[in-house]
OpenMM code with the backbone's topology and positions (N, CA, C; nanometers):
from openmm import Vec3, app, unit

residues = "UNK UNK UNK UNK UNK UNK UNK UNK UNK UNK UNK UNK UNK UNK UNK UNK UNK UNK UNK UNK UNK UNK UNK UNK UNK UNK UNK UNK UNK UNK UNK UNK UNK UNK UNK UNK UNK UNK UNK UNK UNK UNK UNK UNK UNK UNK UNK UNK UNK UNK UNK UNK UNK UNK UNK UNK UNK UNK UNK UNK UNK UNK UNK UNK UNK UNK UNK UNK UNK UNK UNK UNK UNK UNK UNK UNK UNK UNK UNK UNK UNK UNK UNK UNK UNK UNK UNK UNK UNK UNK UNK UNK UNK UNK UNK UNK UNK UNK UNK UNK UNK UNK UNK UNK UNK UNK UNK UNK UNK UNK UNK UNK".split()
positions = [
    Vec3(-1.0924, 1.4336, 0.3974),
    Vec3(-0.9781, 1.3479, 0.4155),
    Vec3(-1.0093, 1.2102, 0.3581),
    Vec3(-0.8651, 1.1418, 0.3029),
    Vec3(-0.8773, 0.9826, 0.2369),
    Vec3(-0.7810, 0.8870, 0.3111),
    Vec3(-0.8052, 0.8026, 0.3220),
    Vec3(-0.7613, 0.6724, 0.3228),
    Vec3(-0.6747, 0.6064, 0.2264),
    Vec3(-0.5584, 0.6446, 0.1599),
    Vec3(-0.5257, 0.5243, 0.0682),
    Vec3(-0.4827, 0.4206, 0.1134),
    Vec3(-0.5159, 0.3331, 0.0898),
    Vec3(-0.4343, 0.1933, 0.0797),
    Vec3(-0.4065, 0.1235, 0.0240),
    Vec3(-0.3045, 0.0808, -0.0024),
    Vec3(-0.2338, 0.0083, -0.1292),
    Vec3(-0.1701, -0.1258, -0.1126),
    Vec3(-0.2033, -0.1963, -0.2004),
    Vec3(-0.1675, -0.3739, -0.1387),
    Vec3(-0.0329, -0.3576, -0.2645),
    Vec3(0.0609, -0.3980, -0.2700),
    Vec3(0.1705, -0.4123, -0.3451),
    Vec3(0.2619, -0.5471, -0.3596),
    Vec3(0.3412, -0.5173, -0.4238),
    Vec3(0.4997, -0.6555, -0.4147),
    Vec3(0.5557, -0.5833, -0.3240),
    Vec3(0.6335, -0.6640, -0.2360),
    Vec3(0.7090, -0.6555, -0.1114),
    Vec3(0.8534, -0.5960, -0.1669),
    Vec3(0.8946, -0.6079, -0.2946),
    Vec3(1.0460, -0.5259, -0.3182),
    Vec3(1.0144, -0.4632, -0.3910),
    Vec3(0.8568, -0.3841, -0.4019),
    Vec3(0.8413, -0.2326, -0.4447),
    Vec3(0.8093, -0.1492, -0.3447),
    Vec3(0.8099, -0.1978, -0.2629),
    Vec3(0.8205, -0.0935, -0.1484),
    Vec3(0.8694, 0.0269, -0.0951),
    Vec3(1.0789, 0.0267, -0.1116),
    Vec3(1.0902, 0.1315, -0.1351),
    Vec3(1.0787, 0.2170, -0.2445),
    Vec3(1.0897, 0.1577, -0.3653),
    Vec3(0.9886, 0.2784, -0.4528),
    Vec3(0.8757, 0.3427, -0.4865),
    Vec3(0.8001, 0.2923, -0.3897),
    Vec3(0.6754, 0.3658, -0.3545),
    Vec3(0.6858, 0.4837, -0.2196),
    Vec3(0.8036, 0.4318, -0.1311),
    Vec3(0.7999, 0.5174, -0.0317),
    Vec3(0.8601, 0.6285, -0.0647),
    Vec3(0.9847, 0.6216, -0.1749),
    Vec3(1.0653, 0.7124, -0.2264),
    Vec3(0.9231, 0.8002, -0.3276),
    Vec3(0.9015, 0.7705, -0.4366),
    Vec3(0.7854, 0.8086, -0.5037),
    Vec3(0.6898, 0.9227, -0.4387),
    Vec3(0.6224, 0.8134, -0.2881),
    Vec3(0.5580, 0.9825, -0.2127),
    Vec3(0.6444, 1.0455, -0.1490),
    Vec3(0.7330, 1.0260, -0.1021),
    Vec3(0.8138, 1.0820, -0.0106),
    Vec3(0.8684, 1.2545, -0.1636),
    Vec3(0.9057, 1.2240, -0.2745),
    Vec3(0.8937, 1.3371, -0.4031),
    Vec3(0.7656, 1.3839, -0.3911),
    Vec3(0.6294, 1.3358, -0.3630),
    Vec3(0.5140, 1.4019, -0.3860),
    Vec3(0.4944, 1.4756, -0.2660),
    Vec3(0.5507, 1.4713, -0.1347),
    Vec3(0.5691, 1.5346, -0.0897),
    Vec3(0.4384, 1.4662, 0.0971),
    Vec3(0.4389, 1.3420, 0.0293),
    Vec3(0.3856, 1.2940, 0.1210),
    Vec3(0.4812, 1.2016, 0.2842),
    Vec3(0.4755, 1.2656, 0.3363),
    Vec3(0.5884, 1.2341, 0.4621),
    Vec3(0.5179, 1.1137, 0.5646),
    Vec3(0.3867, 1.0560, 0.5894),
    Vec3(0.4145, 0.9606, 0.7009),
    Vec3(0.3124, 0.8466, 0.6281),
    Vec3(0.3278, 0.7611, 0.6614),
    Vec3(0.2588, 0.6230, 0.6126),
    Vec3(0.2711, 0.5536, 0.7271),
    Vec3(0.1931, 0.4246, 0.7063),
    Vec3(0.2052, 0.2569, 0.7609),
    Vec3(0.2364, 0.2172, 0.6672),
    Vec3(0.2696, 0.0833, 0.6964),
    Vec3(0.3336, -0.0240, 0.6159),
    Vec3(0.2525, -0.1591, 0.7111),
    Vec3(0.2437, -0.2882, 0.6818),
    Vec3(0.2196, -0.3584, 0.6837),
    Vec3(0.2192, -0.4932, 0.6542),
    Vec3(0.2868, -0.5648, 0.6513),
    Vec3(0.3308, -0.7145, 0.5536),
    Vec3(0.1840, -0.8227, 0.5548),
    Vec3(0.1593, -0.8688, 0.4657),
    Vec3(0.0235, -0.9067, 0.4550),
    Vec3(-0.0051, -1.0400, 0.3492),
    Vec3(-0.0758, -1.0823, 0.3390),
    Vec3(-0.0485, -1.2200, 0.2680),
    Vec3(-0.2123, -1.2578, 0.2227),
    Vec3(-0.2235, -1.2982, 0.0794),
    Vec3(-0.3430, -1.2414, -0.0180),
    Vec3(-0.3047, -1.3080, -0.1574),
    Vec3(-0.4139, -1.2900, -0.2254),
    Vec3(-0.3876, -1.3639, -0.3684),
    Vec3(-0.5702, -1.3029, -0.4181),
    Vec3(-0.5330, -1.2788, -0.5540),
    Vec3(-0.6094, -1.2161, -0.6420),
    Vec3(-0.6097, -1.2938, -0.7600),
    Vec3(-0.6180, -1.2404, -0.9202),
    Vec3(-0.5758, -1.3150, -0.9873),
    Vec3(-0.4816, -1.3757, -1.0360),
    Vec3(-0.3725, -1.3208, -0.9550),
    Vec3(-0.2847, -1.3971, -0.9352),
    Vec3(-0.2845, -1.5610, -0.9096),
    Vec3(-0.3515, -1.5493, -0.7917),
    Vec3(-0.3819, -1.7056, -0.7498),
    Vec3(-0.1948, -1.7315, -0.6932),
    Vec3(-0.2225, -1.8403, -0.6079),
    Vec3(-0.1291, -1.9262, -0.5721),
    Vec3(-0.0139, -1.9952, -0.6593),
    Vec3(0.0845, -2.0742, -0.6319),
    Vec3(0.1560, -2.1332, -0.6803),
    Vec3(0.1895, -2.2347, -0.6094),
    Vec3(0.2694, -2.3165, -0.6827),
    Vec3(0.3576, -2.5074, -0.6183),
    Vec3(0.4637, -2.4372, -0.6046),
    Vec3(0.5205, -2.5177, -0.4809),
    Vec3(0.6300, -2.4998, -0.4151),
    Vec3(0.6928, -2.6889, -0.3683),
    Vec3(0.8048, -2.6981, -0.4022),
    Vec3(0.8890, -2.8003, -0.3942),
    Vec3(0.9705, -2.7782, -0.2464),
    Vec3(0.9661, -2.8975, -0.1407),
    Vec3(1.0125, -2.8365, 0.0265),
    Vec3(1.0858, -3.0197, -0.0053),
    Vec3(1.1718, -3.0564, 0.0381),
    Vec3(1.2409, -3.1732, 0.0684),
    Vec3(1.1329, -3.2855, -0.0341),
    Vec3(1.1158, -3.2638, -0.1349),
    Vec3(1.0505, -3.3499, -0.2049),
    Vec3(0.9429, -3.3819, -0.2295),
    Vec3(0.8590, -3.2737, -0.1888),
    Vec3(0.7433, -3.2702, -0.1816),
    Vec3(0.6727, -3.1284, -0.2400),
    Vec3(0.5685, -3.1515, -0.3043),
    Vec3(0.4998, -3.0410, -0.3446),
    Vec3(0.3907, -2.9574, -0.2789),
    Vec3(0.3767, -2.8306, -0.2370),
    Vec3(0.2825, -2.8106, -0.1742),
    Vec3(0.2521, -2.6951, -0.2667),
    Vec3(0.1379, -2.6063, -0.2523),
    Vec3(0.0330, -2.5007, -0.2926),
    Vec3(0.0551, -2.4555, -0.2083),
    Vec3(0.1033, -2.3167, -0.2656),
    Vec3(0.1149, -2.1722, -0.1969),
    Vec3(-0.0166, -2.1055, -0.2091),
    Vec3(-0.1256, -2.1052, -0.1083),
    Vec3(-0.2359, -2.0334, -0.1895),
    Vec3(-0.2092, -1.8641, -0.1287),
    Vec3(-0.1763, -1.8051, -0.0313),
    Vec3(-0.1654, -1.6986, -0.0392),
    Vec3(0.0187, -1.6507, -0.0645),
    Vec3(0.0404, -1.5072, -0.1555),
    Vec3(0.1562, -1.4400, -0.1339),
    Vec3(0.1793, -1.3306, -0.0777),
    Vec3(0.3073, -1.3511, -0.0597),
    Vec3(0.3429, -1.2130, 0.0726),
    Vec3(0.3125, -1.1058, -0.0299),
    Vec3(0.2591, -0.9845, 0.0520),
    Vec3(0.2132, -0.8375, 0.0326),
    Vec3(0.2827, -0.7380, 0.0933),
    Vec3(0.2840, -0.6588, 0.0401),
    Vec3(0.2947, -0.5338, 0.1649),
    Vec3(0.1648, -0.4235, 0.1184),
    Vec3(0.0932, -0.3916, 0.2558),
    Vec3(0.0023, -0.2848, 0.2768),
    Vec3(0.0492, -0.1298, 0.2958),
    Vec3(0.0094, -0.0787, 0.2440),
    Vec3(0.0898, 0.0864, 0.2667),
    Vec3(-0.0936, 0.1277, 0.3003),
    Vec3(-0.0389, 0.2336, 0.4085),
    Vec3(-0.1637, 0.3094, 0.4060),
    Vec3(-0.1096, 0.4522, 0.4425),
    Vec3(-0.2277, 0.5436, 0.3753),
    Vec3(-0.1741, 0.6713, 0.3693),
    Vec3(-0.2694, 0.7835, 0.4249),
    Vec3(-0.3100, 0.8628, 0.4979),
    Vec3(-0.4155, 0.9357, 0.5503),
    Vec3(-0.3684, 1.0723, 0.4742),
    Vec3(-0.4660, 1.1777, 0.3951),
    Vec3(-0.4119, 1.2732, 0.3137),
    Vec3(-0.5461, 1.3488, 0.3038),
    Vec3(-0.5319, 1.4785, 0.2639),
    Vec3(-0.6240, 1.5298, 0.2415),
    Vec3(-0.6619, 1.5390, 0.0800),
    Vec3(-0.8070, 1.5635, 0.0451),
    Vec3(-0.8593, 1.5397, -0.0538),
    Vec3(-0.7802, 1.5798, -0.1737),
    Vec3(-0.7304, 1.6946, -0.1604),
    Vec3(-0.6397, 1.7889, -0.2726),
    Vec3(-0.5381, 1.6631, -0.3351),
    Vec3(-0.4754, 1.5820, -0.2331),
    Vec3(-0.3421, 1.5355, -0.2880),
    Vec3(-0.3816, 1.3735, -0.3319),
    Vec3(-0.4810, 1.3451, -0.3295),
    Vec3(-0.5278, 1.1727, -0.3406),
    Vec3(-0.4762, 1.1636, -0.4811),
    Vec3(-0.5026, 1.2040, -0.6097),
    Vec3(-0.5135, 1.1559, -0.7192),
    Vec3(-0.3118, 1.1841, -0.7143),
    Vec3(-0.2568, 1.2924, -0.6641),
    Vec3(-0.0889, 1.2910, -0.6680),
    Vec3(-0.0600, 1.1268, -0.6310),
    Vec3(-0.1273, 1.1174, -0.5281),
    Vec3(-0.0911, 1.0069, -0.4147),
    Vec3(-0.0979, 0.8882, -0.4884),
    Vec3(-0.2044, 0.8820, -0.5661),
    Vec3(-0.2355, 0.7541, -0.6577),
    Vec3(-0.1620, 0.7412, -0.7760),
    Vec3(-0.1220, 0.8450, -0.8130),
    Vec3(-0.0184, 0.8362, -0.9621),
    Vec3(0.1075, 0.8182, -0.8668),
    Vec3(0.1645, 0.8286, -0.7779),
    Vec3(0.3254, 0.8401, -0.7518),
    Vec3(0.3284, 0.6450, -0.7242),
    Vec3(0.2049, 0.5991, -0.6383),
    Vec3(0.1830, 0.4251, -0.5951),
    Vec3(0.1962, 0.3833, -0.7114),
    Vec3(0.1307, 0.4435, -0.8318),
    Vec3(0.0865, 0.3632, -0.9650),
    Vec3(0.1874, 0.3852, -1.0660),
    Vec3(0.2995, 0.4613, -1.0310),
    Vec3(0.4091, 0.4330, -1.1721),
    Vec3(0.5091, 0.3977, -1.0379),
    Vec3(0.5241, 0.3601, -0.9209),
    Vec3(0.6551, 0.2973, -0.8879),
    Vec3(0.6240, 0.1765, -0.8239),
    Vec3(0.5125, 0.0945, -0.8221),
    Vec3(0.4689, 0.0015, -0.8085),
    Vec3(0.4445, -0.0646, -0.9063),
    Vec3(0.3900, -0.0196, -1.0331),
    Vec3(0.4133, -0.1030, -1.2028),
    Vec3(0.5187, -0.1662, -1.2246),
    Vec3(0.4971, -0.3083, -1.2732),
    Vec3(0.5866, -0.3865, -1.3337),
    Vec3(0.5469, -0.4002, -1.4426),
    Vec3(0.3980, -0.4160, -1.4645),
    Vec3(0.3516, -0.4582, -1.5752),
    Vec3(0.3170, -0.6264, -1.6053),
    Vec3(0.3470, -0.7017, -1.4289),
    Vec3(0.3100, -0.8183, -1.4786),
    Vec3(0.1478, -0.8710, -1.3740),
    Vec3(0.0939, -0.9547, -1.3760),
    Vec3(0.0278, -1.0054, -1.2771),
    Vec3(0.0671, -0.9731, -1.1207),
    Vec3(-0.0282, -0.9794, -1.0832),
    Vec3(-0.0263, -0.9701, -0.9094),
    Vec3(0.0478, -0.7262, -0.9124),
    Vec3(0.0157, -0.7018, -0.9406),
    Vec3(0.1235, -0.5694, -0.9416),
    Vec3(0.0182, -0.4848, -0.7960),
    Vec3(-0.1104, -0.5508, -0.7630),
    Vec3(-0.1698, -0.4779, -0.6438),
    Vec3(-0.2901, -0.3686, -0.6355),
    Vec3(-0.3503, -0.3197, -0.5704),
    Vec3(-0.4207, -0.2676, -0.5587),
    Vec3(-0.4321, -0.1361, -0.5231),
    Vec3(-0.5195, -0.0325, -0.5335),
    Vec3(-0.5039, 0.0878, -0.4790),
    Vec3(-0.6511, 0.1002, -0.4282),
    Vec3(-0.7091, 0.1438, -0.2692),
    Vec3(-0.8342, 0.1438, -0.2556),
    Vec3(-0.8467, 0.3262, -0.1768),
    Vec3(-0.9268, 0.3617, -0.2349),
    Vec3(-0.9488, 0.5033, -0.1627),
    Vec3(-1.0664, 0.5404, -0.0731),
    Vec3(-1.0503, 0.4987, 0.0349),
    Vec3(-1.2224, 0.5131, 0.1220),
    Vec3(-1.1887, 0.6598, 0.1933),
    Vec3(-1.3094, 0.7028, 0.2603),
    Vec3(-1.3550, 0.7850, 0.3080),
    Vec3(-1.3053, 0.8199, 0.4417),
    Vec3(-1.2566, 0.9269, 0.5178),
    Vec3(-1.1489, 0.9184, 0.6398),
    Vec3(-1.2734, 1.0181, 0.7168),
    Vec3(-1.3553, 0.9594, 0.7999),
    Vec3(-1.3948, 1.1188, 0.9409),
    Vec3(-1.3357, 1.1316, 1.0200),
    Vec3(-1.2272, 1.1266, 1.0614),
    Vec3(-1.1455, 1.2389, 1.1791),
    Vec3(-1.0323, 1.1257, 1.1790),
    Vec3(-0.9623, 1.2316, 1.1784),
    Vec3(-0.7922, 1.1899, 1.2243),
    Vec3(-0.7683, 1.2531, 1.3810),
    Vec3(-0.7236, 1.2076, 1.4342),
    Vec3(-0.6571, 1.3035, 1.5681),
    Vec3(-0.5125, 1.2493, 1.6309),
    Vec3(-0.4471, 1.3562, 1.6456),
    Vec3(-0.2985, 1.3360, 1.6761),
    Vec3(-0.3193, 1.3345, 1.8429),
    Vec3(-0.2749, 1.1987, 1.9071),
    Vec3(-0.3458, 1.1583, 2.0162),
    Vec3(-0.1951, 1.3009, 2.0797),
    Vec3(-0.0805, 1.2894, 2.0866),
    Vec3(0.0215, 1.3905, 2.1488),
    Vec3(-0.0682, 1.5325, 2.1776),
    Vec3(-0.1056, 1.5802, 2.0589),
    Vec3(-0.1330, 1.7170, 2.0713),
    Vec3(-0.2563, 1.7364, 2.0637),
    Vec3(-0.3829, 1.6389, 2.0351),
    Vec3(-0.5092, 1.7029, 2.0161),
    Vec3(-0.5313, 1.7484, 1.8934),
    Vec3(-0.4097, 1.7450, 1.8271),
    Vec3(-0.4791, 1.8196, 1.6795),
    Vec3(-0.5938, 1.7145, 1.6174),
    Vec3(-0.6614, 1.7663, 1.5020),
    Vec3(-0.7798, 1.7038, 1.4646),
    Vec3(-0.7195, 1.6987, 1.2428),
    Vec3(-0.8004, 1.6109, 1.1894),
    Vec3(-0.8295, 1.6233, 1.0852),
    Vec3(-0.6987, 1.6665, 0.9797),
    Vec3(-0.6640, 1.7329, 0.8836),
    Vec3(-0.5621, 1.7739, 0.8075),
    Vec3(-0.4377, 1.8486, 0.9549),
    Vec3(-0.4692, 1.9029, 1.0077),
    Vec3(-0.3419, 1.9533, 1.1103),
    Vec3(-0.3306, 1.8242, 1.2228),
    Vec3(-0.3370, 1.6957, 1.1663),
    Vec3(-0.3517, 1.6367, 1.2441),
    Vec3(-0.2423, 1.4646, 1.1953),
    Vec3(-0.2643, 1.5288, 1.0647),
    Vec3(-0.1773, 1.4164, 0.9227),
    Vec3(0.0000, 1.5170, 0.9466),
] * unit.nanometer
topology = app.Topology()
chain = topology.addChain("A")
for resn in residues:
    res = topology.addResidue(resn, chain)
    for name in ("N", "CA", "C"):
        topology.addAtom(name, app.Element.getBySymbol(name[0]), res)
């Protein structure tokens, strides 16, 4: 089992959920989150004044899946999350030991 998690733009969201939801991936988190990469920050103008934005809003998706479907999982994030400009996000794939569905006891893949 994997872990994806994916840092994104906040109004690609539903096309990433739509995207797995075709690959056939049915439950996620979501998360709103706030971060800067090479992106970096920006100026922001408030009643006349300038301030530095150093972090921007995110959204976190995370996805628990079994090994078979990770690389589906990563192509469906990675063409409906592309813009093609700066900041477009991250995809991280770590290592999952046990899932358990606290309702039923299930464990591991019968458990996603």
């Amino acid at each position: 089992m994997k872990l994806i998690t994916a840092i994104i733009k906040p109004f690609k969201l539903d096309d990433v959920r739509e995207a797995l939801a075709e690959a056939g991936i049915t439950g996620l988190t979501v998360t709103e989150v706030k971060g800067f990469g090479r992106q970096k920050g920006h100026t922001e103008l408030y009643r006349g004044a300038e301030y530095v934005v150093d972090f921007l809003p995110k959204v976190k998706v995370e996805i628990a899946v079994a090994e078979a479907v990770v690389e589906t999982c990563i192509e469906a994030i990675t063409k409906a999350a592309r813009t093609g400009k700066i900041g477009d996000g991250k995809i991280f794939v770590t290592p999952l030991e046990q899932v358990v569905r606290i309702r039923t006891g299930d464990v591991n893949e019968a458990a996603v």
